[in-house]
PyMOL Python script that loads the backbone (N, CA, C, O; Angstrom):
from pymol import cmd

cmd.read_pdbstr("""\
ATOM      1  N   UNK A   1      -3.638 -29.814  13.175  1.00  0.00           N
ATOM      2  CA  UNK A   1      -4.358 -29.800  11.897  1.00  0.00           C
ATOM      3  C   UNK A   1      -5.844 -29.958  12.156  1.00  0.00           C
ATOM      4  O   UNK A   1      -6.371 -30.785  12.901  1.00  0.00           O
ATOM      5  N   UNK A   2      -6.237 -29.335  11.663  1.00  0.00           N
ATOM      6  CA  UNK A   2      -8.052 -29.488  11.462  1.00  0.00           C
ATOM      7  C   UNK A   2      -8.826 -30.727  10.852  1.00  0.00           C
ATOM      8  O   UNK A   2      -8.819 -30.999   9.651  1.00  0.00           O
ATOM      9  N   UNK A   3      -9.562 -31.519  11.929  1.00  0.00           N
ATOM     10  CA  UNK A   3     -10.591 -31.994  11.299  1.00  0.00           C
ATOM     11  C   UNK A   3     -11.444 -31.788  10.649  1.00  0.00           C
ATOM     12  O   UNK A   3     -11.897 -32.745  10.021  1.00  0.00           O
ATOM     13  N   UNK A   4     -11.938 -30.738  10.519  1.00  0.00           N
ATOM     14  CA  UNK A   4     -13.545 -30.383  10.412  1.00  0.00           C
ATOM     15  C   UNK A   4     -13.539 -29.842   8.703  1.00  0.00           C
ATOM     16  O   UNK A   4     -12.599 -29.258   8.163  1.00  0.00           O
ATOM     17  N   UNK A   5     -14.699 -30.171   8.131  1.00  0.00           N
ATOM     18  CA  UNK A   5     -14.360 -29.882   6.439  1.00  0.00           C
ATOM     19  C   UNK A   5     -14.383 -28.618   6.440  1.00  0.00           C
ATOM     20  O   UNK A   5     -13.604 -28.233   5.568  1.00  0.00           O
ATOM     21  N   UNK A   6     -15.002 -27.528   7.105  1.00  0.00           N
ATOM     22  CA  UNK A   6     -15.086 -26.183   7.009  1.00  0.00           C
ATOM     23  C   UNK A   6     -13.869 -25.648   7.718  1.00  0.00           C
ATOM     24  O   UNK A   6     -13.602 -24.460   7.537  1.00  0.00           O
ATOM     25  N   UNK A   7     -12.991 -26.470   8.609  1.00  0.00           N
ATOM     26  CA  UNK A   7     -12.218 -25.880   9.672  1.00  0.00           C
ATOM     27  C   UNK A   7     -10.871 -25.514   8.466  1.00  0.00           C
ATOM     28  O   UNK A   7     -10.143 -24.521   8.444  1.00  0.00           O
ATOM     29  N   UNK A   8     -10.883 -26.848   7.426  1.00  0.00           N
ATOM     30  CA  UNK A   8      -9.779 -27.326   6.451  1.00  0.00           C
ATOM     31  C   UNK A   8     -10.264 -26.006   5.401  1.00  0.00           C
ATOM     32  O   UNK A   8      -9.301 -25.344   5.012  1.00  0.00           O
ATOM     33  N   UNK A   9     -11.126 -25.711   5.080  1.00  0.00           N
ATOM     34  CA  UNK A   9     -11.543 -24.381   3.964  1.00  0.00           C
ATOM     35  C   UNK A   9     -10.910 -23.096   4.797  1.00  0.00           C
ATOM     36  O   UNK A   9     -10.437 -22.110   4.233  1.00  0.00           O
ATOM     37  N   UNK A  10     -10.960 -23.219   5.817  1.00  0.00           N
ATOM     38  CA  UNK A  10     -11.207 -21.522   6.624  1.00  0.00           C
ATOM     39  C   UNK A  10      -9.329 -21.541   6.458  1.00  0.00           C
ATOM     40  O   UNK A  10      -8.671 -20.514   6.295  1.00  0.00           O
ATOM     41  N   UNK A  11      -8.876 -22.616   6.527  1.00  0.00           N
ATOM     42  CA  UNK A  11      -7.367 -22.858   6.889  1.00  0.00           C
ATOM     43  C   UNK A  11      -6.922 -22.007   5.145  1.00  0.00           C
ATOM     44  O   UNK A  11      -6.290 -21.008   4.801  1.00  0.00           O
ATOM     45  N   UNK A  12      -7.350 -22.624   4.756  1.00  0.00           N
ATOM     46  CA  UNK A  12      -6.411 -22.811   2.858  1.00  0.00           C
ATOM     47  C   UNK A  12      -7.247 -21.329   2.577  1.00  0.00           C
ATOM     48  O   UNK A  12      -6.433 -20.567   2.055  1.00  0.00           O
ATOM     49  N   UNK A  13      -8.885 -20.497   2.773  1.00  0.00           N
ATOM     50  CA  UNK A  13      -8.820 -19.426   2.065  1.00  0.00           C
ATOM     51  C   UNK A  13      -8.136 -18.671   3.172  1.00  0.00           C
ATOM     52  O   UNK A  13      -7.150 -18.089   2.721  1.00  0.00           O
ATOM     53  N   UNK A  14      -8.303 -18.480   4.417  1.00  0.00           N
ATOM     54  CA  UNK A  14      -7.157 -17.435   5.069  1.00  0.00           C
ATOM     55  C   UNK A  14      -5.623 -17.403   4.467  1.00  0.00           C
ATOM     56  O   UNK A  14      -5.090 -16.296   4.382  1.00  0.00           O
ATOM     57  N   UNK A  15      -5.012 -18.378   4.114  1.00  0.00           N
ATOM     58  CA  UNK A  15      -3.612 -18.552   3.483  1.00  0.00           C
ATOM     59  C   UNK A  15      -3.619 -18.166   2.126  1.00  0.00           C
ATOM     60  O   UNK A  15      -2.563 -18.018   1.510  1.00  0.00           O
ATOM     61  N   UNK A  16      -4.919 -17.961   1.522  1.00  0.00           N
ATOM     62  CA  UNK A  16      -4.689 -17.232  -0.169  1.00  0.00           C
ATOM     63  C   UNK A  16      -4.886 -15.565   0.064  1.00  0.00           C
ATOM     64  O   UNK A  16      -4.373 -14.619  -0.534  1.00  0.00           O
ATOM     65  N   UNK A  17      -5.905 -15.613   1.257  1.00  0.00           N
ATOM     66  CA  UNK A  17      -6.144 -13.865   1.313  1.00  0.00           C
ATOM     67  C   UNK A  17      -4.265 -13.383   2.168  1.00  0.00           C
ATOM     68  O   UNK A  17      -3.509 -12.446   1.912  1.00  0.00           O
ATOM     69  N   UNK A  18      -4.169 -14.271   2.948  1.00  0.00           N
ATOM     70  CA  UNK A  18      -3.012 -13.460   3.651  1.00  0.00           C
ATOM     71  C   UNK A  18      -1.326 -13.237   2.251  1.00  0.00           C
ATOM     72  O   UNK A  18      -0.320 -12.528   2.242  1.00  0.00           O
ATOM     73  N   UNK A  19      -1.794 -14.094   1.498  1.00  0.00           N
ATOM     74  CA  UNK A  19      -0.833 -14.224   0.201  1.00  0.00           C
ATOM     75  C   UNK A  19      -1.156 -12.762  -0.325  1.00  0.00           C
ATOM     76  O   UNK A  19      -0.407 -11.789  -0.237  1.00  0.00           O
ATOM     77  N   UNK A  20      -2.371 -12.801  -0.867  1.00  0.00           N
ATOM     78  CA  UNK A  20      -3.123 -11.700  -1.560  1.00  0.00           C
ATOM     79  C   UNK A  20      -2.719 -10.470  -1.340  1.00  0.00           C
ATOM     80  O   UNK A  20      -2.247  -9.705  -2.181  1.00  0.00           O
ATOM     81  N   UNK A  21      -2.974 -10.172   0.280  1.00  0.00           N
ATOM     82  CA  UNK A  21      -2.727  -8.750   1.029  1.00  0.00           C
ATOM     83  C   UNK A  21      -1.262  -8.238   1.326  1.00  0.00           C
ATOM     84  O   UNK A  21      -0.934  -7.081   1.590  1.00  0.00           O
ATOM     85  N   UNK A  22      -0.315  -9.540   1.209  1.00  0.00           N
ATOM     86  CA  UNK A  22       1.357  -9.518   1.597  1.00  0.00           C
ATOM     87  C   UNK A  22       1.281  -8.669   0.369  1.00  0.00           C
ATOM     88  O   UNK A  22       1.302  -7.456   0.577  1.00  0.00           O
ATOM     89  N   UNK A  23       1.180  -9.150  -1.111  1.00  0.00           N
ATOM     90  CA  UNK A  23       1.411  -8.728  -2.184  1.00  0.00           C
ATOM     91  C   UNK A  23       1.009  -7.266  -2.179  1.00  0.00           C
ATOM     92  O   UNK A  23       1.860  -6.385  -2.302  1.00  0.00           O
ATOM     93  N   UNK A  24      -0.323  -6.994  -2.034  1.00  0.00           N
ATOM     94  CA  UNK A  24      -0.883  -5.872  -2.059  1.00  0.00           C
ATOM     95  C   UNK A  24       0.251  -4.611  -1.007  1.00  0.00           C
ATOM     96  O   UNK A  24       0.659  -3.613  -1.602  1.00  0.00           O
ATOM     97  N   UNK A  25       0.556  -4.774   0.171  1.00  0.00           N
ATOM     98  CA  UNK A  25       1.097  -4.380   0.744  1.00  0.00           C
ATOM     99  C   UNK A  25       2.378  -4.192   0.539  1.00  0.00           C
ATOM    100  O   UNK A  25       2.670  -3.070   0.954  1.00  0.00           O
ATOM    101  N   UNK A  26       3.492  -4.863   0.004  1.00  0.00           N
ATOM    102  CA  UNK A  26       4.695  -5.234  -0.633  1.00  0.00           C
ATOM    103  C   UNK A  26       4.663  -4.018  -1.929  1.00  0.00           C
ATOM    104  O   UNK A  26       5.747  -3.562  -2.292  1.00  0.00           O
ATOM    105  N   UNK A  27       3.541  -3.588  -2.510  1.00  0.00           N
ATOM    106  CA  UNK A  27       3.117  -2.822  -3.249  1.00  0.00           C
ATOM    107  C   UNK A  27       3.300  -1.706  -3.420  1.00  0.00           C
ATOM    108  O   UNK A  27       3.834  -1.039  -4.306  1.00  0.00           O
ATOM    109  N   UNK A  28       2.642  -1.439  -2.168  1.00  0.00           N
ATOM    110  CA  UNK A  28       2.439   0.101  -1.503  1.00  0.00           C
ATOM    111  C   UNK A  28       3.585   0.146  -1.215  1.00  0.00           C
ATOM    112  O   UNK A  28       4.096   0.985  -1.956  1.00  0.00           O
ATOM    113  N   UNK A  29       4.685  -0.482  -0.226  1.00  0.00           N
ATOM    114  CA  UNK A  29       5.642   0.394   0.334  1.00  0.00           C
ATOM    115  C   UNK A  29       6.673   0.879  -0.549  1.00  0.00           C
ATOM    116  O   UNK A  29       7.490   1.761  -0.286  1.00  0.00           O
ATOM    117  N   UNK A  30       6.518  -0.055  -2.080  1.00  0.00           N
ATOM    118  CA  UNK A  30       7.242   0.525  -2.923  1.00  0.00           C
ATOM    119  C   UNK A  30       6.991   1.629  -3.739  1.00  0.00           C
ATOM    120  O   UNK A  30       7.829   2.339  -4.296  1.00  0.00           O
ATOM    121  N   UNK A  31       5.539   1.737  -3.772  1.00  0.00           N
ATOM    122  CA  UNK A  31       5.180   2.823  -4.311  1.00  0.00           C
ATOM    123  C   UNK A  31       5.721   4.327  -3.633  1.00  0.00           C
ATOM    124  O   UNK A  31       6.055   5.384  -4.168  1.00  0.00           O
ATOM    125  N   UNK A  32       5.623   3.798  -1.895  1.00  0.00           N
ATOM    126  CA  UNK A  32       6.137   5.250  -1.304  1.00  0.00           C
ATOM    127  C   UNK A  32       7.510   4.917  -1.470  1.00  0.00           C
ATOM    128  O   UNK A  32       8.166   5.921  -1.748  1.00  0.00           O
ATOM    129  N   UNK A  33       8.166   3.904  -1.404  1.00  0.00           N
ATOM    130  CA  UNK A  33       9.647   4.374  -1.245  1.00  0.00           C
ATOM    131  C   UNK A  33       9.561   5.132  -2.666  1.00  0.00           C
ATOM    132  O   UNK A  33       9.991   6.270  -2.477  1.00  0.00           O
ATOM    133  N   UNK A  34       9.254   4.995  -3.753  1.00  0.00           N
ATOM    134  CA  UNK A  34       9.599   5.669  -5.010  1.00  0.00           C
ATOM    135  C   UNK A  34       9.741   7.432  -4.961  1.00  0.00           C
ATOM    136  O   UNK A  34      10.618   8.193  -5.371  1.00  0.00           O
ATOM    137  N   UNK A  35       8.382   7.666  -4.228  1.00  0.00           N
ATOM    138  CA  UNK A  35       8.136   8.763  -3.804  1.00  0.00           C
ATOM    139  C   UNK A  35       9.086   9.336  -3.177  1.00  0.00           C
ATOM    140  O   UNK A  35       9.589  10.393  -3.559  1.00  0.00           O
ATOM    141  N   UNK A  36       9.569   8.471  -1.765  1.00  0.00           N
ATOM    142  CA  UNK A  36      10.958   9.291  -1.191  1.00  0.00           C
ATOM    143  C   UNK A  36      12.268   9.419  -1.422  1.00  0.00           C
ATOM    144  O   UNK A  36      13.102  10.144  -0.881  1.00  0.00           O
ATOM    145  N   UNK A  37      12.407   8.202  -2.767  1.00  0.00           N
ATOM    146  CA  UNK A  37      13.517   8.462  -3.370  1.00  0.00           C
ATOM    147  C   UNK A  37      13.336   9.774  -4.363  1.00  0.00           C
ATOM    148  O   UNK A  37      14.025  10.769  -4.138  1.00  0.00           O
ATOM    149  N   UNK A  38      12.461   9.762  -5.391  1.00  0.00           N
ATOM    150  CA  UNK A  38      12.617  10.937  -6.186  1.00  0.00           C
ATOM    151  C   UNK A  38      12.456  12.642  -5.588  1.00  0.00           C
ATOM    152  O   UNK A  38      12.566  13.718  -6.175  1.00  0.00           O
ATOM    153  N   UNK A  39      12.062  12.184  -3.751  1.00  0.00           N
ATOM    154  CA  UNK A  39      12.185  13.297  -2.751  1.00  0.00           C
ATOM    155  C   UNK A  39      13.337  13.735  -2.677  1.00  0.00           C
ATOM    156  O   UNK A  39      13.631  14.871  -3.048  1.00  0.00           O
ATOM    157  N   UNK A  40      14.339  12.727  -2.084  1.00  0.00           N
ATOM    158  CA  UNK A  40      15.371  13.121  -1.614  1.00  0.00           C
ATOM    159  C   UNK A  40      16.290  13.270  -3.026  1.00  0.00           C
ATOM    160  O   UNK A  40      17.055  14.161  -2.656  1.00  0.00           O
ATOM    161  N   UNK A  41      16.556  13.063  -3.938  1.00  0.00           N
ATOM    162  CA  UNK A  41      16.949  13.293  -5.672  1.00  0.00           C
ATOM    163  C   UNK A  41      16.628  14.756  -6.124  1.00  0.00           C
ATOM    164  O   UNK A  41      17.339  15.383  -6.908  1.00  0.00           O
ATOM    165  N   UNK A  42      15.419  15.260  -5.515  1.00  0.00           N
ATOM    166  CA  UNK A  42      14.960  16.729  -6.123  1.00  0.00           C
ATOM    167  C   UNK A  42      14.353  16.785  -7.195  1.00  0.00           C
ATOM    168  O   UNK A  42      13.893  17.858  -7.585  1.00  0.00           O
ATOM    169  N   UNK A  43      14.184  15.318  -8.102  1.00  0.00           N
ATOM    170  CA  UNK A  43      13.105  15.471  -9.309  1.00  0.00           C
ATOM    171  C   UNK A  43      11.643  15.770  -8.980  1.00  0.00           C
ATOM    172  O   UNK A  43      10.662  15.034  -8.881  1.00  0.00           O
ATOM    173  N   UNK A  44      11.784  16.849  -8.867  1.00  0.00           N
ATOM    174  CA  UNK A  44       9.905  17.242  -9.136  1.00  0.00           C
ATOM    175  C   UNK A  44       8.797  16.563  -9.460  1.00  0.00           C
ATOM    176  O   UNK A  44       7.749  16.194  -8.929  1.00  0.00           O
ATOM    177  N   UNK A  45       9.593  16.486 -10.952  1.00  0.00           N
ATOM    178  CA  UNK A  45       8.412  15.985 -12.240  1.00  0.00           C
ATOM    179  C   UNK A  45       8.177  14.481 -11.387  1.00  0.00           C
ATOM    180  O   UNK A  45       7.108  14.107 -10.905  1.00  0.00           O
ATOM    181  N   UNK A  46       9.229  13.889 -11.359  1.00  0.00           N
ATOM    182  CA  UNK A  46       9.161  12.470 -10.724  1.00  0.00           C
ATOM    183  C   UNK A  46       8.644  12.336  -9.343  1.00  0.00           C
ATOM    184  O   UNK A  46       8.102  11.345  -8.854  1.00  0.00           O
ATOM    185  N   UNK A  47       8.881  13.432  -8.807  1.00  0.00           N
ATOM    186  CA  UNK A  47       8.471  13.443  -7.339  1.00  0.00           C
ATOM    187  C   UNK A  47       6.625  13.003  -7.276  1.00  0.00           C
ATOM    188  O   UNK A  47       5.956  12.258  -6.561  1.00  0.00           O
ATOM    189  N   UNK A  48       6.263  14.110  -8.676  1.00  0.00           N
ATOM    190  CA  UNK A  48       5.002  14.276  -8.720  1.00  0.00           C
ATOM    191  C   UNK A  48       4.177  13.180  -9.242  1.00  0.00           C
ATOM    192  O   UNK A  48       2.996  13.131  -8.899  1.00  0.00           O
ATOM    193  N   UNK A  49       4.728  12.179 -10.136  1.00  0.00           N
ATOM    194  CA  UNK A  49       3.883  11.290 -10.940  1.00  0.00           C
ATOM    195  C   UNK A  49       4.072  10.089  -9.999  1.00  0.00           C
ATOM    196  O   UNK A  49       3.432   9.053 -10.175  1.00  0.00           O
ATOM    197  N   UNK A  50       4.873  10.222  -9.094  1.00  0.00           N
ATOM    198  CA  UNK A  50       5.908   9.161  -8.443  1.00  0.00           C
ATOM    199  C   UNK A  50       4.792   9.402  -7.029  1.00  0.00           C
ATOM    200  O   UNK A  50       4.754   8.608  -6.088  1.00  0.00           O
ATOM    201  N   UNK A  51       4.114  10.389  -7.104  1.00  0.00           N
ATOM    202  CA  UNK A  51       2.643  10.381  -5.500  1.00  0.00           C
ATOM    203  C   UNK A  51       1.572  10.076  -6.136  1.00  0.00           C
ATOM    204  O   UNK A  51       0.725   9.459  -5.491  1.00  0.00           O
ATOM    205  N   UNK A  52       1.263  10.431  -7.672  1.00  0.00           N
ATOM    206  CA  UNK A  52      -0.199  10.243  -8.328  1.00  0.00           C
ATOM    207  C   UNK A  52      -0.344   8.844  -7.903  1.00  0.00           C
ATOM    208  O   UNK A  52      -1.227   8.458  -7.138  1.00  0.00           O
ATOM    209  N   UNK A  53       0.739   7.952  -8.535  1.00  0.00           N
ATOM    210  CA  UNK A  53       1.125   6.331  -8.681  1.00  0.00           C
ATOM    211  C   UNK A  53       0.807   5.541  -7.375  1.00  0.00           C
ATOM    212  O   UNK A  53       0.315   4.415  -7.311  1.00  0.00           O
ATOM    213  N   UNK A  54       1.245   6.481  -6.183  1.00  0.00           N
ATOM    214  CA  UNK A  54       1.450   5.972  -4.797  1.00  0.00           C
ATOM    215  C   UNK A  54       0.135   6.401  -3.960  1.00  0.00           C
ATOM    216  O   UNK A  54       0.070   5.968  -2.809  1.00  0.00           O
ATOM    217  N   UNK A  55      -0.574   6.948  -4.279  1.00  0.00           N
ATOM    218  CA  UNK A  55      -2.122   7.126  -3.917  1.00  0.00           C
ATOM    219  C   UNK A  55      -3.172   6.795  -4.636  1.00  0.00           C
ATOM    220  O   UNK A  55      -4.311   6.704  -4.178  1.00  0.00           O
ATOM    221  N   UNK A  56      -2.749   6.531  -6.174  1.00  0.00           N
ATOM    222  CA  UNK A  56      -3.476   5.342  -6.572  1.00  0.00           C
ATOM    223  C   UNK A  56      -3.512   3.793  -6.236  1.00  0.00           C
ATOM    224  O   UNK A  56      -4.492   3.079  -6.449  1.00  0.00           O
ATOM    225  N   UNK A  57      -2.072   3.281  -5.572  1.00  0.00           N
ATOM    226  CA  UNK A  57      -1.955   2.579  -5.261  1.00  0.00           C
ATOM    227  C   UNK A  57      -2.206   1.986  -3.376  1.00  0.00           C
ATOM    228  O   UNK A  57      -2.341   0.946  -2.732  1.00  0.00           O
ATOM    229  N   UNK A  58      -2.127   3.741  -3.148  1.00  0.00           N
ATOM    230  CA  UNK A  58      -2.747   3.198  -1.450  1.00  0.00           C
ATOM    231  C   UNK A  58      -3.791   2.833  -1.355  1.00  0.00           C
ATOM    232  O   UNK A  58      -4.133   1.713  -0.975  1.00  0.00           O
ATOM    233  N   UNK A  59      -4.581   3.848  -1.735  1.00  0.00           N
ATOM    234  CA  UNK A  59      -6.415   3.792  -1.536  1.00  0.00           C
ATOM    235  C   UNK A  59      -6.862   2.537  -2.210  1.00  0.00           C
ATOM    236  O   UNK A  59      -8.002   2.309  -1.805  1.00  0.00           O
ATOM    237  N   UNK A  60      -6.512   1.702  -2.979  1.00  0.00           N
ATOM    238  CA  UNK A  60      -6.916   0.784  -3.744  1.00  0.00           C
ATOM    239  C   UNK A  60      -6.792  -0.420  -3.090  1.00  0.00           C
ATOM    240  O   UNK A  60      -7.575  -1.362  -3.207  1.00  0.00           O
ATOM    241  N   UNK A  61      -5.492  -0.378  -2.180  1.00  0.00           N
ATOM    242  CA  UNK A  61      -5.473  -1.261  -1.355  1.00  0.00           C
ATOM    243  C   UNK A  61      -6.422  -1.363   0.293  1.00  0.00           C
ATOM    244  O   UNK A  61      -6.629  -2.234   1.138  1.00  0.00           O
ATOM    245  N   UNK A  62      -6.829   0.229   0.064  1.00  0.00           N
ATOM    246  CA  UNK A  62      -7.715   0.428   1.330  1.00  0.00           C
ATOM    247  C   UNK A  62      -9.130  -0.088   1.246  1.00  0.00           C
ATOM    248  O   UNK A  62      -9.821  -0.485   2.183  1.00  0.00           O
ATOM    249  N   UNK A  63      -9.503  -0.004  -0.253  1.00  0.00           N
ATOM    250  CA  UNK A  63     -10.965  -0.359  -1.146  1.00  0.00           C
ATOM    251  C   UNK A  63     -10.839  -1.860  -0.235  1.00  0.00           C
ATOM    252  O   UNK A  63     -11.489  -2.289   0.719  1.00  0.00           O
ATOM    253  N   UNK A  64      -9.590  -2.460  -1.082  1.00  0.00           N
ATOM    254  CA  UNK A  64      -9.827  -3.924  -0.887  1.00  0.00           C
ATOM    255  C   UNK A  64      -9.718  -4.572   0.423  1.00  0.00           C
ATOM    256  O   UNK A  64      -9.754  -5.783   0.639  1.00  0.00           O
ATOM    257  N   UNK A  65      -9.580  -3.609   1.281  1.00  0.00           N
ATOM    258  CA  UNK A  65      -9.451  -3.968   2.811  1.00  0.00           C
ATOM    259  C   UNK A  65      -8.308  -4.827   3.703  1.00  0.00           C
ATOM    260  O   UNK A  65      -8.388  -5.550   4.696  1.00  0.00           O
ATOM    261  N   UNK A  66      -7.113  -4.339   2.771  1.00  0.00           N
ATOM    262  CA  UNK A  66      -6.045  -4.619   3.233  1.00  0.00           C
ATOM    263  C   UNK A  66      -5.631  -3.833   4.635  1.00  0.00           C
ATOM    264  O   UNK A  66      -5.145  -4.275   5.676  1.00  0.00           O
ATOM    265  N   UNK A  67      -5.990  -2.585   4.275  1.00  0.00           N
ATOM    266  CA  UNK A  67      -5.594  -1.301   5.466  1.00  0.00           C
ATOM    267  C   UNK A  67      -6.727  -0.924   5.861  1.00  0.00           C
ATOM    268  O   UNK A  67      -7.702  -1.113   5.134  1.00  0.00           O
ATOM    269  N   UNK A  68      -6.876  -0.220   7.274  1.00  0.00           N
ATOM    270  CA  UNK A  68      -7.908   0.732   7.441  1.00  0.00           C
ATOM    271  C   UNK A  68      -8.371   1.776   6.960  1.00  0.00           C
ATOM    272  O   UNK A  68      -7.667   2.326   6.113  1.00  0.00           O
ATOM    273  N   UNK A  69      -9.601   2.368   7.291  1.00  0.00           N
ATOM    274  CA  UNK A  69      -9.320   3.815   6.355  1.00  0.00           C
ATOM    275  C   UNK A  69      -8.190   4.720   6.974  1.00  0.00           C
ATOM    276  O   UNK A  69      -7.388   5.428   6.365  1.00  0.00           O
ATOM    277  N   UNK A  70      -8.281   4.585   7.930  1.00  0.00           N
ATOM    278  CA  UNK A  70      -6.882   5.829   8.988  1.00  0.00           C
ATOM    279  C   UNK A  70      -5.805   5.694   8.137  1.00  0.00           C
ATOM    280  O   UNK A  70      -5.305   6.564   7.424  1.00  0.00           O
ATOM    281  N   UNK A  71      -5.262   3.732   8.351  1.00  0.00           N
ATOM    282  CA  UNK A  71      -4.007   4.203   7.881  1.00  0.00           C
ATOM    283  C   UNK A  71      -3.846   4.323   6.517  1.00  0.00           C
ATOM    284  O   UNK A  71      -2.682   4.593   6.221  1.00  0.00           O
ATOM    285  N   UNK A  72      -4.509   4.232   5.691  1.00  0.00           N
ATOM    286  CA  UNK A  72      -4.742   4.829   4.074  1.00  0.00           C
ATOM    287  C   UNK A  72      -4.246   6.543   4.114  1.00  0.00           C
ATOM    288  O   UNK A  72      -3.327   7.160   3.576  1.00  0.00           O
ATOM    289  N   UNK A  73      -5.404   6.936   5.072  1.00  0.00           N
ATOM    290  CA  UNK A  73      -5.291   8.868   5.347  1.00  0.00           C
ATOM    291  C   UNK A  73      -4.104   9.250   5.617  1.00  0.00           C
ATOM    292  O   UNK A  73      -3.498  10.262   5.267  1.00  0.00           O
ATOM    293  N   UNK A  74      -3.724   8.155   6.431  1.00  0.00           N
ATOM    294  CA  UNK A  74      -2.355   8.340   7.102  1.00  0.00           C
ATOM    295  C   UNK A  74      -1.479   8.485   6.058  1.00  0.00           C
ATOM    296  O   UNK A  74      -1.095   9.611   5.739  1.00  0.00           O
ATOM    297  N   UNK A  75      -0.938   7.045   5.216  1.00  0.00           N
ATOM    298  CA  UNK A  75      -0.059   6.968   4.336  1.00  0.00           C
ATOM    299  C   UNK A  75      -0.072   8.317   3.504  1.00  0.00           C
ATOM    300  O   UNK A  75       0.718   9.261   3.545  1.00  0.00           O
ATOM    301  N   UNK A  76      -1.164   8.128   2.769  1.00  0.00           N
ATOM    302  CA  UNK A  76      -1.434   9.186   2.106  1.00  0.00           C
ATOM    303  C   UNK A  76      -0.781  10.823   2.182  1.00  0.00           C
ATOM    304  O   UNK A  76      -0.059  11.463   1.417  1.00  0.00           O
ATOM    305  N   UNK A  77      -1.417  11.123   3.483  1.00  0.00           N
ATOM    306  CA  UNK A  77      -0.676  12.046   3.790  1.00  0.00           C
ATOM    307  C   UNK A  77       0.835  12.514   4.075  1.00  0.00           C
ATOM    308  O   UNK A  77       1.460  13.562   3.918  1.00  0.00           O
ATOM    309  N   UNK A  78       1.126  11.201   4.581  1.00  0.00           N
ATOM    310  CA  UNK A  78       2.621  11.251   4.623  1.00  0.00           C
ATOM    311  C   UNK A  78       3.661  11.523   3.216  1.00  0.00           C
ATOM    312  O   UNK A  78       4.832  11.888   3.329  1.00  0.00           O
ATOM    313  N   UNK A  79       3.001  11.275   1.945  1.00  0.00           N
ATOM    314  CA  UNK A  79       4.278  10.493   0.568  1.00  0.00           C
ATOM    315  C   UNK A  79       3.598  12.257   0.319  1.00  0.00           C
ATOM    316  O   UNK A  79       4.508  13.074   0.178  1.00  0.00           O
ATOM    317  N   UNK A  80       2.093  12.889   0.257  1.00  0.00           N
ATOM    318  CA  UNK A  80       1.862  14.398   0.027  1.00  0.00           C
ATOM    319  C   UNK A  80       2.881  15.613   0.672  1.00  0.00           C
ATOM    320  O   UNK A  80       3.534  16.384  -0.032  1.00  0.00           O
ATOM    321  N   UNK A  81       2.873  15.614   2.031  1.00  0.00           N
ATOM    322  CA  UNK A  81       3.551  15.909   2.682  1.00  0.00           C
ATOM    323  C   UNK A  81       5.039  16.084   2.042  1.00  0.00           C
ATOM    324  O   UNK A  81       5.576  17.137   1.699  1.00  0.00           O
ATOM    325  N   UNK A  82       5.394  15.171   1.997  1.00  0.00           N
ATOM    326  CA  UNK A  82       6.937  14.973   1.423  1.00  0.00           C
ATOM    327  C   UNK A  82       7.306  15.512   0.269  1.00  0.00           C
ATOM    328  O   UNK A  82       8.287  16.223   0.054  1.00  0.00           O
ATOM    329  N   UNK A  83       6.306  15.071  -0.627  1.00  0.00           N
ATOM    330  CA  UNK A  83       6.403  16.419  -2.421  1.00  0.00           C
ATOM    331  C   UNK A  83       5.779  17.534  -1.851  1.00  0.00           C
ATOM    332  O   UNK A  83       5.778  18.186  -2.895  1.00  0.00           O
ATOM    333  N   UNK A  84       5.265  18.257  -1.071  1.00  0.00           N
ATOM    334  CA  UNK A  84       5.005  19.440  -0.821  1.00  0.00           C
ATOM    335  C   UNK A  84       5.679  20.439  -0.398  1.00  0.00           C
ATOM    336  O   UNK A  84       5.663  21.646  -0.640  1.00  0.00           O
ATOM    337  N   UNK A  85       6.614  19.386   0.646  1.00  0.00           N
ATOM    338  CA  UNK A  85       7.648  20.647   1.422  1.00  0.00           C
ATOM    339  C   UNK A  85       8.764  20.761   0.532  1.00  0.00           C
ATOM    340  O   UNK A  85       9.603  21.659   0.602  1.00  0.00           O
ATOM    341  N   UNK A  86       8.751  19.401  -0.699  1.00  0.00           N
ATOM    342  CA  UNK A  86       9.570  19.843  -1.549  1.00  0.00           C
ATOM    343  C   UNK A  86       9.943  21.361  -2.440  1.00  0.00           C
ATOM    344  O   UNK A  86      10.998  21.934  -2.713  1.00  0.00           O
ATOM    345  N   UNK A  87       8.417  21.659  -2.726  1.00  0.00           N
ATOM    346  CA  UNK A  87       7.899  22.406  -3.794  1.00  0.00           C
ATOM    347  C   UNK A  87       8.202  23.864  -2.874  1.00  0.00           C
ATOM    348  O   UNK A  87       7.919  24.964  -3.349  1.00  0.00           O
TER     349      UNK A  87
END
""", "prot")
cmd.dss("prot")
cmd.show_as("cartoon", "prot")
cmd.util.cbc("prot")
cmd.orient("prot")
């Protein structure tokens, strides 16, 4: 355990951001699983509102610096990819 009064701050805000970013992240992967479920289902329409949702929801988490930019591009590309070869 930390002595130091700043050592005891650095402890408790790292443990609210790492809370913060679990959530944020926990987020995203549901957003893509949505995506690859309404992939593998064949709903289109859903396929399609179901990537708007999931790249609004990546990049937002990339803003807030949960992810890098790569793997944002990355994700991204991957849930596109997937409604594309649908189509």
């Amino acid at each position: 355990m930390a002595n130091i009064k700043s050592a005891k701050k650095r402890i408790k805000t790292s443990e609210k951001r790492a809370e913060r970013n679990k959530s944020v992240r926990t987020s995203v992967k549901t957003a893509m699983k949505k995506v690859f479920a309404a992939v593998e289902s064949s709903d289109k329409d859903a396929a399609q509102k179901a990537l708007r949702e999931a790249v609004k929801t990546i990049e937002s988490a990339g803003s807030k610096g949960v992810y890098p930019k790569n793997t944002v591009s990355r994700k991204v590309s991957r849930v596109a990819k997937a409604v594309n070869k649908m189509a």
